[in-house]
N, C-alpha and C positions, 0 to 999 in steps of 0.2 A: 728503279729497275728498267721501267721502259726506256730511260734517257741514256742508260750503259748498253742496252741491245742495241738502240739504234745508231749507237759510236761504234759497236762490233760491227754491226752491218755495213758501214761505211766502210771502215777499216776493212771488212773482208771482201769489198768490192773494188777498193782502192788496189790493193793488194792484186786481186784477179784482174784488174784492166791491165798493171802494172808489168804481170809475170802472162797475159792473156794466151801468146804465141809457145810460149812451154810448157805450161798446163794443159794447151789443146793438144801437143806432140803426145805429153805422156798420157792423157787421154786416149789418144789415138791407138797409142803402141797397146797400152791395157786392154780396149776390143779385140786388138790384133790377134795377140799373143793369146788370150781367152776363145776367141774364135776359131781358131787352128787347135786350140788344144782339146776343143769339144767335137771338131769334127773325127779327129782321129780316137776320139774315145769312145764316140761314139759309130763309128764306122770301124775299127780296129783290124783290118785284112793285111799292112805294111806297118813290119815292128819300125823298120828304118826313118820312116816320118815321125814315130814319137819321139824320136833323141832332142834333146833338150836345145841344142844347136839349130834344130831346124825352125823351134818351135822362136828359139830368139830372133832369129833372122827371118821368117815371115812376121815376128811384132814391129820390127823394124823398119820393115819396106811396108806393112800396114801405117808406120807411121808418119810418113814423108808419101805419102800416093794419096787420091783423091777416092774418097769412100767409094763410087759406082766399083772402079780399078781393086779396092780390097775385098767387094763383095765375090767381082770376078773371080780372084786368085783364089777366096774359099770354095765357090763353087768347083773350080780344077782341082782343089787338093780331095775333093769328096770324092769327083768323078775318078780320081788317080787309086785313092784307097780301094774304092768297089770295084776298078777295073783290076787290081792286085788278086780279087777274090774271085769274081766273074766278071767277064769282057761282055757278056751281053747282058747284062745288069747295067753295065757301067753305060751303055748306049740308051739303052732306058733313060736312067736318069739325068743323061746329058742331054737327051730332049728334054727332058722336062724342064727342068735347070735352063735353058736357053730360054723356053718362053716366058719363066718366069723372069728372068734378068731381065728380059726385053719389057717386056710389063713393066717392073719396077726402074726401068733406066727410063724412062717414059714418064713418070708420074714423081719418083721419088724426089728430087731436088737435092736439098740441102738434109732432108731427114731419110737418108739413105739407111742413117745407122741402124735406124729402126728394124730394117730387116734381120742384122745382124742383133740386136739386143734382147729382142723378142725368145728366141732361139737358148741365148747364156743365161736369160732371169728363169727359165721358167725351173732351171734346179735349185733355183732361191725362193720358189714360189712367188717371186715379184715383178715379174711380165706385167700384169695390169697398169703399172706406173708409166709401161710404156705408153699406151691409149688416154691415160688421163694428162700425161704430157704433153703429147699431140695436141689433145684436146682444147686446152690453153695457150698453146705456140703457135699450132699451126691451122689450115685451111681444111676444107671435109676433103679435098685431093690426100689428105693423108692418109686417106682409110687404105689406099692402094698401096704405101710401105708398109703399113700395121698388117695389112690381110696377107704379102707376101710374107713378112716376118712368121705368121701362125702356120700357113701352108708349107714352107721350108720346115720349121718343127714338125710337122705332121710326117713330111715327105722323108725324112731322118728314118723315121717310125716304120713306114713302107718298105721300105728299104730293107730293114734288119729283117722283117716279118717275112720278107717275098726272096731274100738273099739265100742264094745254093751255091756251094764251091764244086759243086758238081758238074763235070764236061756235059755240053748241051750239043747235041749233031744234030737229029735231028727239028724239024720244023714246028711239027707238034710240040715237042717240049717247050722251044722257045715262046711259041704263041701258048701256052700255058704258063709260061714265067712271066710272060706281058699283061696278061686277063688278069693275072693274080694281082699283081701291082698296082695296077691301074684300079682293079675293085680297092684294092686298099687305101687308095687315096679318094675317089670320089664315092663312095658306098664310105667313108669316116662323113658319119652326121655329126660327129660334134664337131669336129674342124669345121663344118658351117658353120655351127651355131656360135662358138668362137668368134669367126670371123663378122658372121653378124654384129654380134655383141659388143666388140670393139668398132665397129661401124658408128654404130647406134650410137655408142657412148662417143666418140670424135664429132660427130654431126650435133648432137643436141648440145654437148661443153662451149660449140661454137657459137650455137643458137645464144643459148645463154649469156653467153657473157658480151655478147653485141650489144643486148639489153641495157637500157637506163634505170640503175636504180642500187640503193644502197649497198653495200658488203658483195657487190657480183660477182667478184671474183671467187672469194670464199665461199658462199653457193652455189655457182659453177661444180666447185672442188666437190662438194658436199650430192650434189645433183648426179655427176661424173660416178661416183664409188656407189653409190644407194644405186645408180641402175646398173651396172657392174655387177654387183652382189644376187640382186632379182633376175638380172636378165640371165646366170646359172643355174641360180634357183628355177627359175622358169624351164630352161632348155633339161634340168635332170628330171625332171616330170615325162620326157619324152626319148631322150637316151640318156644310157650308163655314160657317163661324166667321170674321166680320168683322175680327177683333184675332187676329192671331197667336198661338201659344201661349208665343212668347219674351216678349213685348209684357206678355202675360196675368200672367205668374211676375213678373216686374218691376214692375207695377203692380202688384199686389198684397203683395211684397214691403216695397215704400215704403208702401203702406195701412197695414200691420203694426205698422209704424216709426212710423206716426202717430199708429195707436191705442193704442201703447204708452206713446208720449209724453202723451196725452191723460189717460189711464189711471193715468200717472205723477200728473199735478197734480190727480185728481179723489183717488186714496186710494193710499195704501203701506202694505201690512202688515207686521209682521214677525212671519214662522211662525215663529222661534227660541224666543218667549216665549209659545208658545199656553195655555189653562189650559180643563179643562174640571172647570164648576163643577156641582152636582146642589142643589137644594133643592128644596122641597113647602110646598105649604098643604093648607089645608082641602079642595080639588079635585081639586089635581094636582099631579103628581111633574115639577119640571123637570130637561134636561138642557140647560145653557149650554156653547157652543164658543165662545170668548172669546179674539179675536186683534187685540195692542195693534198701535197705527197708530204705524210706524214714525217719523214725523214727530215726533210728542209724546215718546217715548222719546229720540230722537240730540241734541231742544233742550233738553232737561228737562237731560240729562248735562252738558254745553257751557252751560246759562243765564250769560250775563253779570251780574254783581252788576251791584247799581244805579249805586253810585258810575263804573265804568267803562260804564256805558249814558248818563248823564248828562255823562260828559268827551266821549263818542265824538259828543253830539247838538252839543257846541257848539268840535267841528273840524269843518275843511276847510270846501265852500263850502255843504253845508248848516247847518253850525252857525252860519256869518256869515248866513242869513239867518235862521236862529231868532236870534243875538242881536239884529238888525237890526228885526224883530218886537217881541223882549219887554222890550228896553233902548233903545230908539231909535235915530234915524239916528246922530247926532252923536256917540252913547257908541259905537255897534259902530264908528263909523271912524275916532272916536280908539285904540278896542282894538284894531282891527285892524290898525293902521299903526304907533303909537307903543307895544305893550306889549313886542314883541319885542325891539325896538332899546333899549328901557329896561332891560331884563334883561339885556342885552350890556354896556351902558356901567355900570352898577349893580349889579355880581353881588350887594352882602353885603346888597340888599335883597330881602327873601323873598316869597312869594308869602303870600296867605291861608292857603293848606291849608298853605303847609309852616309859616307860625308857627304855625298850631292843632296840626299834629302835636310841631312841638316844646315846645309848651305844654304839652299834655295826653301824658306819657309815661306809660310802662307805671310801675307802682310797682316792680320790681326793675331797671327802668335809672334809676330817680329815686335809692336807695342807690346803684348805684355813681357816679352821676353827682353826688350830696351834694347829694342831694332839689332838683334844677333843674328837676323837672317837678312836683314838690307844689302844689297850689293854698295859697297862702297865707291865713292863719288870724289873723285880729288876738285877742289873748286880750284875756279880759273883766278888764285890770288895770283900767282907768280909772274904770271900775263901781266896782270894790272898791274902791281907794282912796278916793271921795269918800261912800263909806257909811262906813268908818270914822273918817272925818275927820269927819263929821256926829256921830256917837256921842261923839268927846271933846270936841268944844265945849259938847255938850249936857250933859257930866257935868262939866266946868269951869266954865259958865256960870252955873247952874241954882242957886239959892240956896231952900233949903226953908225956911219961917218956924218949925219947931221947933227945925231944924238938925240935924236928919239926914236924909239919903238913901240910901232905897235902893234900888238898879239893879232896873231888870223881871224878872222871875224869865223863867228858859225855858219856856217853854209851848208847846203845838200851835198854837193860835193865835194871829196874830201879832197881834191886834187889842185882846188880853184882857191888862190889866196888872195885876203886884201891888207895891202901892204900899203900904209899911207908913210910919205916921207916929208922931210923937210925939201924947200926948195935948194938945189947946189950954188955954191958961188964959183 
C-alpha cells in the first residue's frame, strides 16, 4: 500500500513539474475569475459587471499579470461597483483600499494570493487553510498578507452595513456616512481577534518546525489547527463570533486534512533511518541531523529492472501509442491486431526474446542439455589442411640442379631460410 502511494506521489509530482507553467495559468485564471465574481456579488450596485464576459475576461488578464497587478484591478472593480451606488462611499473605500494595497505591496511577496483567498474560503468555511499554509511555507512577514486577506473580508461587510444610495449634499451627512464606516471596521473586535489568531498560528507553525526532532512537520500541522480551534474558542468568550464554534472545529479540521495532504506531495521523511553525522574543518566543528526522504528509500527497495520497465512502456494503451510513435502507423496495427491471433494459430513459433533466451543458455543447462546452447565454433581445419598440402607439393615438385635438398631449418623467424646446396661445377 505504502509502495503504490509513494509511486502515485511521484507520478503526480512528475506530472506537475512537467505541466508546472499551465497548471499555474489555470490556477491563476480560477482566483481570477472567483475573485471578481465575489466582489460583484457581494457589492451588487452594476448589473453590467455581472455578465458572464466580463467575469471571463478579468479571469484572463488575472491570468497572465502578476498577483500585486490582480489584487489591484479587484480593489478598482469594488471601488467601481460602490461608486455606481454612492460616489462618496466609493471615496471611503478607495482610501482605505489604497492603504491597504500599499501595506500588502510592501510585505506580501510571492503569497500575495493570500489576500485574495482569505476572502473566496471563507464561504467554504475553509479560510483557516489559508494560515496553516502560510504557516509551513512561509516566514512570520506572512502575517501581513494573511491579516490583509481577513480585513478586506471584514471591510466587504462595512461597506454593505454603512452603504445608502441616497444623494448626500450636505456635510453632516457625509461626516456621518464616514463615522459609520470607519466604527464599523475598527469598533469589529473579532476582525482583531481573527487577525490575531492567524498571527499567532503563522508565528508559532514556524517556530515549530525550525525545531529538531521527530514527525515535526506533522506536529507543526497538529500544533497549527489545536490553537486555531482554542484561540476562537478563546476569543468567543469575549465577543459574538460570526462562525459558530462547531462550524469553526470542522473547518479546520478539513484544513488539516489539506495541509497534510499538501505536506504529503511537497516532502516524506522517514525518522526510522535518521543519522547524526559530526565533521570539522579549518573553522568549524559541524553537527549534521540527517533524515532520508522516505520516497527515495520505498523506490530505491521496489526499482523495476529495465527489461520489465521496457515490456511495461510497450503494453496496454500507452505502449500502442509509444509503438505508434516509434515504429509507425501501419507496423503498430499490423502488431497490434495480427501478433496475438498469430501466437494462437502458431504456438511452435517463438518470439524474439524467447529464441535469444534459448540460444544463449546458462553453460551447466548447455551439459545437460548436450551443449544446445554453446555457440558454435567452426575449427580452424581448413587453414591447416591447405598449409600442409602446399608444403608437399613444394617438396615434390622442386627439383634442385645439384640434386639435393634440403628442407628450411626451424627458425624464429619465418622469413630466414637455410638452404644448404651442393658445390656448382
Amino acid at each position: 500500500m505504502l509502495t503504490s502511494l509513494m509511486a502515485f506521489r511521484k507520478a503526480a509530482r512528475q506530472l506537475f513539474q512537467k505541466y508546472q507553467i499551465i497548471i499555474e495559468i489555470i490556477f491563476k485564471f480560477i482566483i481570477s475569475f472567483e475573485a471578481y465574481s465575489r466582489i460583484v456579488e457581494s457589492v451588487d450596485y452594476n448589473a453590467t459587471l455581472s455578465k458572464i464576459v466580463f467575469k471571463m475576461g478579468f479571469g484572463v488578464a488575472g491570468a497572465i499579470l502578476p498577483p500585486m497587478v490582480t489584487i489591484l484591478l479587484c480593489m478598482l472593480v469594488a471601488v467601481y461597483e460602490v461608486f455606481s451606488g454612492s460616489p462618496i462611499m466609493a471615496v471611503l473605500a478607495l482610501a482605505v483600499f489604497v492603504v491597504l494595497y500599499c501595506f500588502a505591496a510592501r510585505f506580501s511577496g510571492k503569497f500575495a494570493y493570500a489576500i485574495v483567498a482569505i476572502p473566496l474560503l471563507v464561504k467554504f468555511n475553509l479560510h483557516y487553510i489559508v494560515a496553516l499554509l502560510l504557516g509551513m511555507t512561509a516566514t512570520p512577514l506572512a502575517i501581513f498578507p494573511a491579516g490583509v486577506g481577513v480585513i478586506t473580508y471584514y471591510i466587504f461587510g462595512a461597506i454593505n452595513n454603512s452603504m445608502t444610495t441616497e444623494k448626500l449634499t450636505s456635510m453632516d451627512d457625509i461626516l456621518a456616512l464616514y463615522m459609520r464606516f470607519m466604527g464599523d471596521i475598527f469598533a469589529n473586535k473579532e476582525m482583531f481577534y481573527v487577525v490575531a489568531i492567524f498571527a499567532a498560528v503563522i508565528i508559532i507553525m514556524w517556530a515549530l518546525r525550525k525545531l529538531r526532532f521527530g514527525f515535526v512537520f506533522e506536529i507543526t500541522i497538529l500544533a497549527g489547527g489545536l490553537l486555531m480551534i482554542f484561540g476562537h474558542v478563546f476569543a468567543g468568550k469575549y465577543v459574538t463570533m460570526s462562525v459558530p464554534t462547531k462550524y469553526v472545529v470542522w473547518g479546520t479540521i478539513i484544513s488539516m486534512l489539506l495541509v497534510y495532504i499538501v505536506q504529503f506531495f511537497h516532502v516524506v521523511l522517514d525518522y526510522t533511518a535518521v543519522e547524526y553525522v559530526k565533521f570539522e574543518d579549518d573553522d568549524y566543528y559541524y553537527y549534521v541531523h540527517a533524515v532520508p526522504k522516505l520516497d527515495r528509500v520505498i523506490l530505491e527497495e521496489v526499482k523495476p529492472s529495465e527489461e520489465a520497465m521496457e515490456a511495461e512502456k510497450r503494453t496496454g494503451i500507452t505502449g500502442f501509442f509509444r509503438r505508434l510513435r516509434e515504429d509507425g502507423f501501419k507496423k503498430s496495427i499490423f502488431t497490434t491486431m495480427f501478433e496475438q491471433s498469430k501466437k494462437e494459430k502458431h504456438p511452435e513459433i517463438m518470439d524474439d526474446e524467447d529464441e535469444n533466451a534459448y540460444a544463449f543458455s546458462t553453460d551447466e543447462d548447455s551439459k545437460e542439455a548436450g551443449n544446445e546452447g554453446e555457440e558454435y565454433e567452426a575449427p580452424e581445419k581448413e587453414y591447416a589442411e591447405s598449409e600442409e598440402n602446399y608444403d608437399e607439393d613444394y617438396e615434390e615438385n622442386y627439383e634442385d640442379p645439384n640434386g639435393e635438398y634440403t628442407a628450411p631449418a626451424e627458425t624464429d623467424d619465418e622469413d630466414e631460410w637455410d638452404i644448404k646446396a651442393g658445390d656448382r661445377k
